[in-house]
MARBA-627318 format. One line per 5 residues: their letters; for each residue x, y, z of C-alpha. Coordinates in pm, whole numbers. Example, Ala and Ser with C-alpha at 12.3 -4.5 7.8 and 13.67 -1.06 7.14 Angstrom:
// residues 2
as = 1230 -450 780 ~ 1367 -106 714
//
This chain:
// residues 492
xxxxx = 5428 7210 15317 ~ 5344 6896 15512 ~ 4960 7022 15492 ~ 4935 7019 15161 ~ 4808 6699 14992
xxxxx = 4801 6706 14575 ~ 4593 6397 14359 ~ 4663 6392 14065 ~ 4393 6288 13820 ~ 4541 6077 13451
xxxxx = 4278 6087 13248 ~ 4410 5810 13019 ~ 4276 5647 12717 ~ 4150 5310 12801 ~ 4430 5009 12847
xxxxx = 4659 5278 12688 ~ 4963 5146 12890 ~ 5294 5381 12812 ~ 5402 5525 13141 ~ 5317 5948 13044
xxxxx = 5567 6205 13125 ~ 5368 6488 13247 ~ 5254 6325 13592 ~ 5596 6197 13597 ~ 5720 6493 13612
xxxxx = 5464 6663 13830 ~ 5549 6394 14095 ~ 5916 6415 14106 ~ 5888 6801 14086 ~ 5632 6787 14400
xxxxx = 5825 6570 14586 ~ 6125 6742 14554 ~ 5943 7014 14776 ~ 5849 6769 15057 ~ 5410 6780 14874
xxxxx = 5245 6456 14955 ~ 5082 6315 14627 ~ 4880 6076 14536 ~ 4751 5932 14198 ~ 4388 5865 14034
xxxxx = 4458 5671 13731 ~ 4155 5608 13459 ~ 4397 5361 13206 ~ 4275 5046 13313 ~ 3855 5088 13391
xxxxx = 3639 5077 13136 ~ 3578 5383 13001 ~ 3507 5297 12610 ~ 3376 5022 12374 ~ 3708 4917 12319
xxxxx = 4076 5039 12314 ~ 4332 5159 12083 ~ 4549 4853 12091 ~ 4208 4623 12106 ~ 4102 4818 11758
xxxxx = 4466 4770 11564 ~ 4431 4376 11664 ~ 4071 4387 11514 ~ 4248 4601 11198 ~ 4495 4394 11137
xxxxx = 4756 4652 11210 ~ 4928 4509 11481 ~ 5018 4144 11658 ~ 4747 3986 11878 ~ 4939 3970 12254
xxxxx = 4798 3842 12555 ~ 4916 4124 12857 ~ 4666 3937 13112 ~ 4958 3684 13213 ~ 5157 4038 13334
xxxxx = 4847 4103 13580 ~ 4719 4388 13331 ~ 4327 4385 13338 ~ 4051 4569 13331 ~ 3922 4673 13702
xxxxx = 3570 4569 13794 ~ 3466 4884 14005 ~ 3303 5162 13870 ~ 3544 5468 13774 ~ 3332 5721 13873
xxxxx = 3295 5576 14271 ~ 3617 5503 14310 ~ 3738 5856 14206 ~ 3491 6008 14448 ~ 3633 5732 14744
xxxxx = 3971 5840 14716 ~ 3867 6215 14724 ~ 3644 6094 15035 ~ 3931 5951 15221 ~ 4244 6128 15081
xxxxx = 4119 6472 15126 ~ 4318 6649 14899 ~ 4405 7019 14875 ~ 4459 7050 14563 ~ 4276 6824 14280
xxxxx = 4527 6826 13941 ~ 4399 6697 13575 ~ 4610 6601 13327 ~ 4401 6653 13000 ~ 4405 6596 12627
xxxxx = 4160 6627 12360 ~ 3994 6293 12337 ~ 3946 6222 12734 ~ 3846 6585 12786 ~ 3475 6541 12865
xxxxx = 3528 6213 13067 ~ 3777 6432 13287 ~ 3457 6677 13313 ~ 3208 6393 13409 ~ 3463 6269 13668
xxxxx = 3465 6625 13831 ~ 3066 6671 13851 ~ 3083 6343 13994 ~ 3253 6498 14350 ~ 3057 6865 14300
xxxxx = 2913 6724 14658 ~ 3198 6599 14847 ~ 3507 6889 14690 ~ 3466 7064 15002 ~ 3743 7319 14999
xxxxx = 3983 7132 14755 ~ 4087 7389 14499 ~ 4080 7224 14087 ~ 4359 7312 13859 ~ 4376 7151 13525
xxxxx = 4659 7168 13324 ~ 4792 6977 12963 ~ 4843 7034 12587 ~ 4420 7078 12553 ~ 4455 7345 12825
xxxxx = 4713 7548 12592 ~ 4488 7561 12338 ~ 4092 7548 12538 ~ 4156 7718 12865 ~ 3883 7941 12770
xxxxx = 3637 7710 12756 ~ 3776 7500 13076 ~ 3831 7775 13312 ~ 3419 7823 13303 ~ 3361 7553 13444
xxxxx = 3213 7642 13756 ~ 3367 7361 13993 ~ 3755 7449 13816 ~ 3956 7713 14016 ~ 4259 7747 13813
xxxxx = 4387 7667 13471 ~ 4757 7629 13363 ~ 4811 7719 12994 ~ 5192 7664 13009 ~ 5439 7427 13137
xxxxx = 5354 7281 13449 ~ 5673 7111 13681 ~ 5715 7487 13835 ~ 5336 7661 13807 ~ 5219 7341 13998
xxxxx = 5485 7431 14290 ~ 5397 7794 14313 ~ 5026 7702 14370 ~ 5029 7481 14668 ~ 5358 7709 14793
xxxxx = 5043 7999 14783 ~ 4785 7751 14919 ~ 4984 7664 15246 ~ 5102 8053 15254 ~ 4712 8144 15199
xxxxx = 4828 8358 14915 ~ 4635 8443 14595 ~ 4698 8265 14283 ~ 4690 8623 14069 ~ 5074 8658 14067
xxxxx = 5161 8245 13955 ~ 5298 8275 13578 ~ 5083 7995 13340 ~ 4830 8021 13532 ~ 4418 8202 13460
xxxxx = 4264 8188 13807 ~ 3906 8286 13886 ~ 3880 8523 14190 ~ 3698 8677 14377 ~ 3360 8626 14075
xxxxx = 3667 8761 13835 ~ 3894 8582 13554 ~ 4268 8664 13566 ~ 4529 8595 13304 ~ 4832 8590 13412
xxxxx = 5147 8624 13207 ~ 5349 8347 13084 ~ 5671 8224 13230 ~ 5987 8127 13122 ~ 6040 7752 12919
xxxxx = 6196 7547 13173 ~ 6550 7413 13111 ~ 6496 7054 13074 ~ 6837 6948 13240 ~ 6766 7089 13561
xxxxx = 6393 6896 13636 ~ 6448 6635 13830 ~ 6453 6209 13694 ~ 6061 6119 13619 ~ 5884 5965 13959
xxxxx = 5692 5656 13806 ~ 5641 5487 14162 ~ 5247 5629 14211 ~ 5192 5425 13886 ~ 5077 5066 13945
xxxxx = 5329 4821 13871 ~ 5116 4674 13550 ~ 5145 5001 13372 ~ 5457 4897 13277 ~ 5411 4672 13044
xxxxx = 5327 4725 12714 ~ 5294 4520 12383 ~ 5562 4576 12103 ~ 5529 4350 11826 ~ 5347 4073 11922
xxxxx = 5571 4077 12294 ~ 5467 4235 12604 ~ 5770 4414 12805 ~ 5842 4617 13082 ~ 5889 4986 12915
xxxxx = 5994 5361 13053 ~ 6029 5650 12876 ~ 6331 5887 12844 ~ 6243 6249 12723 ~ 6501 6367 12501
xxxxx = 6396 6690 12333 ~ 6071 6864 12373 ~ 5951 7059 12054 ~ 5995 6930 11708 ~ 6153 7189 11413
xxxxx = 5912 7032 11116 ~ 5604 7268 11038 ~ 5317 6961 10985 ~ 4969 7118 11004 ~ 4804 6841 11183
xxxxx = 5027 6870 11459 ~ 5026 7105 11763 ~ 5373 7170 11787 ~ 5449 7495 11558 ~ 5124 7633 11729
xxxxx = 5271 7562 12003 ~ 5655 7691 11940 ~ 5427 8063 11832 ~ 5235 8027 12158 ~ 5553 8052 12341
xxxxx = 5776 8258 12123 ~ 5760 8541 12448 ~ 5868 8229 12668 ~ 6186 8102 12480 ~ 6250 7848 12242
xxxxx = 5997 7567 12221 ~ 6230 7331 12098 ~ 6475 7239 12375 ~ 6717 6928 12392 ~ 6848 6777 12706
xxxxx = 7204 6748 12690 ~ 7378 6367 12615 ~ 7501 6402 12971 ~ 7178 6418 13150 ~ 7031 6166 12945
xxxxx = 7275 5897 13035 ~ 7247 6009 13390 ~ 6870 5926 13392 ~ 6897 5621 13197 ~ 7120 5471 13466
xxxxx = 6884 5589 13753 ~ 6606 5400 13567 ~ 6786 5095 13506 ~ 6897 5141 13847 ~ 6555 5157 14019
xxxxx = 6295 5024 13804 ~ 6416 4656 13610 ~ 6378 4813 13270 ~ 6332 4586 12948 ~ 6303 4850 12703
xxxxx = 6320 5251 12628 ~ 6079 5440 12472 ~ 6233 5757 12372 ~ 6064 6054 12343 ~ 6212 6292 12082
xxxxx = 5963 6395 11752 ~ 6234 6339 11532 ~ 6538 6158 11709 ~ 6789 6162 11382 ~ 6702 6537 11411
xxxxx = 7039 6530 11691 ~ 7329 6693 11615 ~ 7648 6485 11530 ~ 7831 6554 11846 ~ 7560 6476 12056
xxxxx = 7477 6191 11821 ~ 7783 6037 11877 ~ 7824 6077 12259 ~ 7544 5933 12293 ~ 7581 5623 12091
xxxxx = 7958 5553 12248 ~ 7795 5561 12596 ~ 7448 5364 12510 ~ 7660 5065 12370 ~ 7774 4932 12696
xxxxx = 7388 4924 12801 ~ 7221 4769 12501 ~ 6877 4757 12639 ~ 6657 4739 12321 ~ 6497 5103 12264
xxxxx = 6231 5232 12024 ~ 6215 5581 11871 ~ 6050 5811 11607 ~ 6226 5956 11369 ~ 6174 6152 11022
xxxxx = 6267 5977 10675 ~ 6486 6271 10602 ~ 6722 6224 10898 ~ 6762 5810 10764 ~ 7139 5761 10672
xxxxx = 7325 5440 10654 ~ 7598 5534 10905 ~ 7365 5621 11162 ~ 7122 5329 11103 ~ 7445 5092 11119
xxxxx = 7530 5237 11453 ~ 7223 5222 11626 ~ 7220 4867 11522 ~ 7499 4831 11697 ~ 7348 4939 11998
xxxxx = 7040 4733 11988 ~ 6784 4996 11827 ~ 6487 4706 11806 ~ 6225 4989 11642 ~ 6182 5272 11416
xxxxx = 5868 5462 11363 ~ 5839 5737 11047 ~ 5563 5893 10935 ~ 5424 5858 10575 ~ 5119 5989 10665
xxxxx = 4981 6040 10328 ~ 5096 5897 9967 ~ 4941 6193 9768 ~ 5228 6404 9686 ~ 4948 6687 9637
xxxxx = 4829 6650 9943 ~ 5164 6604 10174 ~ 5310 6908 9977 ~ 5007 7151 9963 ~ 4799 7056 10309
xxxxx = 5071 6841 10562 ~ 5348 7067 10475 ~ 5577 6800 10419 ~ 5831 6844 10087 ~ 5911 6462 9995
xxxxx = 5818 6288 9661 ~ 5697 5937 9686 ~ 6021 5820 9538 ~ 6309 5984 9763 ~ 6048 5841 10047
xxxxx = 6097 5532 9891 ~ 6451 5515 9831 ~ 6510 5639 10133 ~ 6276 5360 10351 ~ 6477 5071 10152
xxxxx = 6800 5180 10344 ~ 6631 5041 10642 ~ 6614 4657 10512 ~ 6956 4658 10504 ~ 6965 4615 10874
xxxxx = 6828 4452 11166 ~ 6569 4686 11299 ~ 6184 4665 11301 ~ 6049 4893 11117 ~ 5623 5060 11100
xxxxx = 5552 5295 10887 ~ 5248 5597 11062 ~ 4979 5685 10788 ~ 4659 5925 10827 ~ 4390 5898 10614
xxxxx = 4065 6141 10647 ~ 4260 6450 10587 ~ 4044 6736 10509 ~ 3967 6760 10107 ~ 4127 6387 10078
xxxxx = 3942 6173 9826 ~ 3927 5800 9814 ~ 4191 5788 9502 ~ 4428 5965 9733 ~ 4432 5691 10020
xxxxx = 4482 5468 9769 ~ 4808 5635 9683 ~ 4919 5573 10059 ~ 4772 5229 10018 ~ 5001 5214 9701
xxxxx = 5331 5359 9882 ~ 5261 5062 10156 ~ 5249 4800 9970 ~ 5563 4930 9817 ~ 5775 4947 10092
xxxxx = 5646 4634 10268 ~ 5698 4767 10646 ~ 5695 4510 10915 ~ 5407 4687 11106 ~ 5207 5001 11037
xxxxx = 4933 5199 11148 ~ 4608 5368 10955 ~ 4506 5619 11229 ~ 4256 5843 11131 ~ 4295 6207 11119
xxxxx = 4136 6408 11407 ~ 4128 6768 11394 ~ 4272 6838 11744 ~ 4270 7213 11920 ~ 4592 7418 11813
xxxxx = 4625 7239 11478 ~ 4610 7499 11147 ~ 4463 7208 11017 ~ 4127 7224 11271 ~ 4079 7599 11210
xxxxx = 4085 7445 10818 ~ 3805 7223 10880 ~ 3599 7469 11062 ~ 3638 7748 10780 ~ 3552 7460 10540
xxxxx = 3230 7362 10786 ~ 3395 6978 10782 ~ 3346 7057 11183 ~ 3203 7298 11399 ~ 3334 7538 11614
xxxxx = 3265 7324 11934 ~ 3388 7007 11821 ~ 3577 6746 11991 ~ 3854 6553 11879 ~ 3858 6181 11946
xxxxx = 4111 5870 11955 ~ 4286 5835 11580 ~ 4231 5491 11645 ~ 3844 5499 11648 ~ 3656 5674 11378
xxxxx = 3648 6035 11188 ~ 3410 6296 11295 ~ 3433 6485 10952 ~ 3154 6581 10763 ~ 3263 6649 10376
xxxxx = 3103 6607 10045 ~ 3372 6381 9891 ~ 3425 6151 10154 ~ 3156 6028 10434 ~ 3332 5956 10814
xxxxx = 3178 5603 10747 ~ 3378 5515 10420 ~ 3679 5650 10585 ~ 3643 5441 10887 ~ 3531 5150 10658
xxxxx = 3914 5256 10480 ~ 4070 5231 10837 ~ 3905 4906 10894 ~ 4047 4761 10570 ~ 4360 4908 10523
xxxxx = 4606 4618 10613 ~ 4367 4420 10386 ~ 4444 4617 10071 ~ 4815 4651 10209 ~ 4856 4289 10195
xxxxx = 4703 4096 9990 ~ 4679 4019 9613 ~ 4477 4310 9419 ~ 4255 4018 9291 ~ 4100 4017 9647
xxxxx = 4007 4423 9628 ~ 3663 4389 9501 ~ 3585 4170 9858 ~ 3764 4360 10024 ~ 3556 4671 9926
xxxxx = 3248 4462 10073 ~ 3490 4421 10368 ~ 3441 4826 10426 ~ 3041 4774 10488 ~ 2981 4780 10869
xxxxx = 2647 4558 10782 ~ 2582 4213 10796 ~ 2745 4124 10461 ~ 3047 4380 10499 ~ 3158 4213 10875
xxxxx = 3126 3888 10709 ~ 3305 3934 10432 ~ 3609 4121 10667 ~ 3589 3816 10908 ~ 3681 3560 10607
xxxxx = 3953 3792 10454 ~ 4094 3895 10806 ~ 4099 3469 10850 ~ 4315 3440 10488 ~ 4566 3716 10574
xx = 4599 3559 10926 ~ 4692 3214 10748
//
C-alpha cells in the first residue's frame, strides 16, 4: 500500500503534554502494514485562554514548573493554516481524527477549514466521543466514515479497501456514508491486547515528552496495562462502555506480565525514558500472580513510575513492595466526601472513615501521594463540598486536584442531568479543569467554579481564614484581590 498516505489529526487539549495511546497505536499498527503516516498535532498552539496545568498553578493545586528550559512552548503560527499546509503539501488519502468531548468542535472548525483544498482525501474520525456521538458526527457533510469501536484493525481495513478501491460497507466499527446513504456496520471483535504491536511515539515531537510531576519536569511514556475498569462509577464512560460491547467480548482486558515487561524494555531501549506512566483504572485491581511477576521483574529496572489505583485495592504488603521498586506516585479518587452522595449518585460503597483509615496506610511509606476530587455533581449542595473539603484536610495529601464535574457523552450521569434539565440535550462537555456548564437551582456554575478556584485555600489553611476566603470565590474586583493575598500567604 505504498499509495496510501494516512495524517493523523490529535486534537489535544492545549500544552496537555502526556504522550496518548490511541495515535500510538494507530501508528505502530499502520506501519506494521508498510502505510506512510504522518502527524497533525494541536497540543502545543494556542487553542484556549489557558491550559489545564496553567489553571491548577493559578488554583493552587499543583507546583509552579518552568517546562520552557525542555524547549516546550507555545508555537507562534496559526493552527488553523498550518493544518491546511500540511494537507496542501502532504496530500493525504486518508484524513484520521482522534476525538474527545472537550476538543470536539475545534476538531470540526479544523475540518471546515480544508472544505476547499480535501480534494479526494476520504475523513474518518474515530475515539471514545465517536462511541457515544457518531450520530451526530457522521452528518457532517465533509466526514466520510465514522469508527464507533476499537480502532488499531478498522483503521487497516479502510486504507487496505482504499488502495483495493473497495467499499467501506463490509469494515466492522465502522458507519460509512455511501452512495447519499448511511450504513452501520456491525461491530467487531475486542482486540487481544498482547498481540498489537509496542506504541510508535516517533511522529510525536521530541518536547511532548516531557511533562511536569510535582514541581519536576521529566521525560515520560506510557505503558497500557489493562483496558476497561470493573468499578460501576456513573460519571465515568467505562460500564457504558463494557454494555456497548457486551456482543464484542469482554471490555475489560489485561495484557499479560510478560508482554508488559517486553514493552517496557523496548521503551527504555529506544526512547531514554525517565519515568512510566501506567495506564490501568485501577492498578491494585491485578491479580496476585500477575502482581507478583511483575514486581520481581520491575525491581531490576527501578525507573520511577506513577499509577492510579482505587483505595480499596491499598494494602501494606503491596504498598511496601512497590516501594521497593521505586513507585514515586499514587493517584485515588475521593471524588466526593458526602457519603450520600458517593453511595446514592457515584456508585461508590466507602464510608468516610474506612477511606480514611485506609489513605493513612500510605504515610507509612515513601510514595507521593494526590488525592482526585469532583465537585459540581448533579444535586450537590455547597454543605456537601465542604464534606470533601473536610475529608482533605483530614488526610493531608501531598497534592490533589478539584476538577469539576463535566457531564461527558456515555456517562448515566449526563442522561441524569438532561432528565433533570441541569443540561440540554445538545450540550458539550468541557475540560474538568475549567469551569461547570450546569444549570441547577441549588448551586450556580459560578459558585462552583468560585469552589474550584478556592479549594486548596480552604484545604490548607486555618478555618479562621474561611470568611476571606469566601470573598476569595468572587471573580470581581474585590474577590481576585482578596484570592491574590491568600494565594501569597499559603505560598509563604
Amino acid at each position: 500500500m505504498k499509495d496510501i498516505k494516512v495524517l493523523l489529526v490529535y486534537v489535544n487539549s492545549m500544552m496537555d503534554n502526556l504522550i496518548p495511546l490511541n495515535i500510538s497505536y494507530l501508528t505502530a499498527c499502520l506501519r506494521e502494514k508498510g502505510i506512510d503516516v504522518s502527524l497533525f498535532d494541536t497540543t502545543f498552539y494556542r487553542t484556549a485562554d489557558k491550559s489545564s496545568d496553567e489553571a491548577r498553578v493559578e488554583m493552587l493545586q499543583v507546583k509552579p514548573f518552568d517546562i520552557s528550559k525542555y524547549g516546550v512552548s507555545y508555537k507562534t503560527t496559526d493552527v488553523f493554516e498550518d493544518f491546511k499546509k500540511i494537507v496542501n503539501t502532504y496530500r493525504p488519502t486518508l484524513i484520521c481524527f482522534s476525538v474527545v468531548e472537550p476538543t470536539y468542535m475545534l476538531s470540526e472548525k479544523l475540518l471546515d477549514s480544508i472544505e476547499e483544498i480535501k480534494g479526494e482525501s476520504k475523513v474518518i474520525f474515530g475515539g471514545i466521543f465517536a462511541i457515544f456521538a457518531y450520530s451526530r458526527i457522521i452528518n457532517h457533510k465533509l466526514i466520510d466514515m465514522v469508527c464507533f469501536g476499537e480502532g488499531e484493525k478498522a483503521l487497516v481495513e479502510v486504507c487496505e479497501n482504499i488502495a483495493y478501491k473497495k467499499s467501506m460497507k463490509g469494515i466492522k466499527n465502522l458507519i460509512v456514508k455511501e452512495d447519499g446513504q448511511i450504513f452501520h456496520n456491525p461491530k467487531a471483535s475486542l482486540v487481544d491486547l498482547n498481540y498489537l504491536p509496542y506504541l510508535d511515539f516517533s511522529l510525536f515531537e521530541k518536547e511532548r515528552f516531557f511533562k511536569p510531576i510535582g514541581g519536576k519536569v521529566l521525560k515520560m511514556v506510557p505503558v497500557e496495562f489493562a483496558r476497561g475498569c470493573p468499578y460501576k462509577c456513573t460519571y465515568c464512560a467505562n460500564p457504558s462502555i463494557a454494555q456497548n460491547f457486551e456482543e464484542s467480548g469482554v471490555w475489560l482486558r489485561h495484557k499479560s506480565v510478560k508482554r508488559i515487561i517486553k514493552e517496557i524494555e523496548f521503551y527504555l531501549t529506544h526512547y531514554n525514558v525517565e519515568y512510566f506512566y501506567f495506564i490501568h483504572e485501577a492498578f491494585l485491581c491485578m491479580n496476585k500472580k500477575d502482581f507478583d511477576e511483575f514486581v520481581s521483574f520491575y525491581k531490576d529496572i527501578r525507573i520511577p513510575f506513577w499509577l492510579n489505583t482505587r483505595i480499596e485495592t491499598i494494602t501494606p504488603e503491596r504498598l511496601e513492595r512497590l516501594e521497593k521498586i521505586n513507585c514515586n506516585r499514587i493517584s485515588i479518587g475521593l471524588e466526593s466526601g458526602s457519603e450520600i452522595l458517593r453511595k446514592r449518585l457515584l456508585k461508590r460503597n466507602y464510608t468516610n472513615d474506612y477511606f480514611i483509615k485506609k489513605f493513612r496506610l500510605l504515610s507509612n511509606y515513601k510514595i507521593s501521594v494526590s488525592v482526585n476530587n469532583i465537585i459540581g455533581f448533579p444535586d450537590e449542595t455547597r454543605e456537601q463540598i465542604f464534606d470533601t473539603i473536610s475529608i482533605n484536610r483530614e488526610i493531608n495529601a501531598e497534592s490533589f486536584g478539584a476538577y469539576v464535574f463535566q457531564p461527558y457523552y456515555g456517562t448515566t450521569l449526563r442522561d441524569y442531568c438532561v432528565k433533570k434539565e441541569y443540561i440540554t440535550e445538545d450540550f458539550m462537555a468541557g475540560d474538568a479543569h475549567l469551569g461547570s456548564g450546569l444549570s441547577m437551582p441549588q448551586l450556580s456554575s459560578e459558585e462552583i467554579n468560585g469552589l474550584q478556584r478556592t479549594f486548596s485555600l480552604y484545604v490548607r489553611l486555618p478555618e479562621k481564614y474561611y470568611s476571606d476566603i469566601r470573598i476569595a470565590e468572587g471573580f470581581d474586583e474585590e474577590g481576585n484581590k482578596m484570592f491574590k493575598a491568600l494565594s501569597e500567604k499559603w505560598i509563604l
